[in-house]
N, C-alpha and C positions, 0 to 999 in steps of 0.2 A: 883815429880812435873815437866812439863811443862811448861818452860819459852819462850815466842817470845821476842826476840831483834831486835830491830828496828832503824836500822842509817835513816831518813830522808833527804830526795831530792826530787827536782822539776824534776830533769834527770835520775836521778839513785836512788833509795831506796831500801837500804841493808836489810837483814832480814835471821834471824838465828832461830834456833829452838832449845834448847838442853831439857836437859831432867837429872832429879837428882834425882838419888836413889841410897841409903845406901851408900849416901854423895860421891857419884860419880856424874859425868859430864859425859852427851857422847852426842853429834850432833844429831840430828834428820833429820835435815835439813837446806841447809842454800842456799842463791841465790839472785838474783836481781829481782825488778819491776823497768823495765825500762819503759820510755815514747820517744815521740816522738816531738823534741825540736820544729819540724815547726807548731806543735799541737798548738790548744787553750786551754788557761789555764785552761777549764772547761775539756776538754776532756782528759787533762795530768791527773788532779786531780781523773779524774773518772776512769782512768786505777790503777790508786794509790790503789786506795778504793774500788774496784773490788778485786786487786790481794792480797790485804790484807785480806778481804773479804774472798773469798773463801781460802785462805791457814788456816787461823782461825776455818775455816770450816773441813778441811781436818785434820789439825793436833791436835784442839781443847787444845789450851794451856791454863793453868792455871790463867796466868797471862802477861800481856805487858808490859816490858820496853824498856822505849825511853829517848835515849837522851836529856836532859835537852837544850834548844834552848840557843845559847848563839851569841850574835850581834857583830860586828864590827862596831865603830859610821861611819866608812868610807865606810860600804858596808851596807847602809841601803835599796838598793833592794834585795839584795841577803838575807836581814834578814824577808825581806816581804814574797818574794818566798819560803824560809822554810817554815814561818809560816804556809803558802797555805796548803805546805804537812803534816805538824803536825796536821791541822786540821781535815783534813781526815782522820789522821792514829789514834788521837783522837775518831773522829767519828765512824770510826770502830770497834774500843775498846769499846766503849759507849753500840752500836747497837748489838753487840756480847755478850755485858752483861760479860764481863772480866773485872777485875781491870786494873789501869792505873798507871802506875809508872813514873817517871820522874826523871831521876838519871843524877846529873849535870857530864857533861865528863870529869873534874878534877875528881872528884871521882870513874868515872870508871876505868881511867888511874890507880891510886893508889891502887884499886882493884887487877886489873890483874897485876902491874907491878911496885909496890910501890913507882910510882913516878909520879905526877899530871900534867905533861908536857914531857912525853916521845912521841917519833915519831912510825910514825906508822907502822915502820917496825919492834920495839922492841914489838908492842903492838899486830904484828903477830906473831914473834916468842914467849911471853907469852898464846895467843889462842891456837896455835900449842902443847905445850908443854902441857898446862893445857886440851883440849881435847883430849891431844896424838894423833896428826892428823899424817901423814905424811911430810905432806908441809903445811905452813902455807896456811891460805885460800886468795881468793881471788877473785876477785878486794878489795879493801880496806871498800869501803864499804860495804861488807863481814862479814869482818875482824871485822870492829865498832859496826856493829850489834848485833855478836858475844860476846865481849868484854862486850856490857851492857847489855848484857844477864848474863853472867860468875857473873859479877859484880852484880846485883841483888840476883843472888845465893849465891856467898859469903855471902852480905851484910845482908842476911836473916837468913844463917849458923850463924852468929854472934848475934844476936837479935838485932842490930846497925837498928834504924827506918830509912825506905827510905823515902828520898821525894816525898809523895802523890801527883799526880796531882787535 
C-alpha cells in the first residue's frame, strides 16, 4: 500500500511518500511545496494544490494522511492560515478520489516514538531508524510528513480505527 503524508503549511508543506509491503516500510518519496510569502493567499494556496496535485498524480497513493489541525488560543491566525492549507490538501484528496485520513499528532508521536510529546529531533531519529534512512530527513517538515505516514501504517497494521475525516 501507498501511503502520502502530509505536514501542512501556508510557507512550507512537508510531504512524504512511503510504501508497505510484506510489512515493511521504504520511502518513495519525500520533499517540500513551498510557496512564496510576498504571494497572495490565492496564489500560495494554488501552488499547494497544484504540487499536491500532480505528485498524487505521479505517485498515485492509496491513501492521505494529514495531520490532525491542532490550535493555539493564542495563535488564532496562524490557526486560520493552516486551515487555508488543509483545505486544499483536503481538496486534493477529495478531487483525486483518495481517502482522507486525519491522524491527531499526539498519536502520531506515540506511533513512531511512544511518547505523544516528544521533540522533533527524537521524531527524526525514530523516521530514520524505522525507514532505515541514513540521516534523518529533512527540513522537519519532512520529517512530520513522514512520521503521519509511518503512523497510519502502523495504526492500520494493528486494526486500531484511524480518525476519518
Amino acid at each position: 500500500m501507498k501511503i502520502l503524508g502530509v505536514d501542512p503549511g501556508l510557507r512550507i508543506t512537508g510531504y512524504g511518500v512511503i510504501e508497505e509491503v510484506g510489512g515493511r516500510l521504504a520511502l518513495l518519496e519525500a520533499g517540500v511545496i513551498t510557496t512564496v510569502s510576498t504571494a497572495g493567499i490565492g496564489e500560495r494556496l494554488k501552488s499547494i494544490y497544484e504540487g499536491l496535485t500532480e505528485l498524487i498524480r505521479d505517485r498515485k497513493p492509496e491513501v492521505l494522511a494529514l495531520e490532525k489541525m491542532y490550535s493555539d488560543y493564542r495563535h488564532p491566525t496562524t490557526a486560520i492560515l493552516m486551515g487555508h492549507a488543509r483545505g486544499v490538501i483536503c481538496l486534493a484528496a477529495g478531487m483525486s478520489g483518495i481517502p482522507l485520513i486525519n491522524i491527531p499528532s499526539t498519536r502520531v508521536k506515540k506511533s513512531v516514538i511512544s511518547h505523544g510529546h516528544a521533540s522533533k529531533e527524537q521524531i527524526g531519529r525514530a523516521v530514520q531508524g524505522i525507514l532505515q534512512l541514513k540521516r534523518p530527513p529533512q527540513p522537519y517538515d519532512v520529517t512530520d510528513a513522514l512520521a503521519v505516514a509511518i503512523s497510519y501504517a502502523f495504526t492500520r497494521r494493528a486494526s486500531v480505527p484511524a480518525v476519518f475525516a
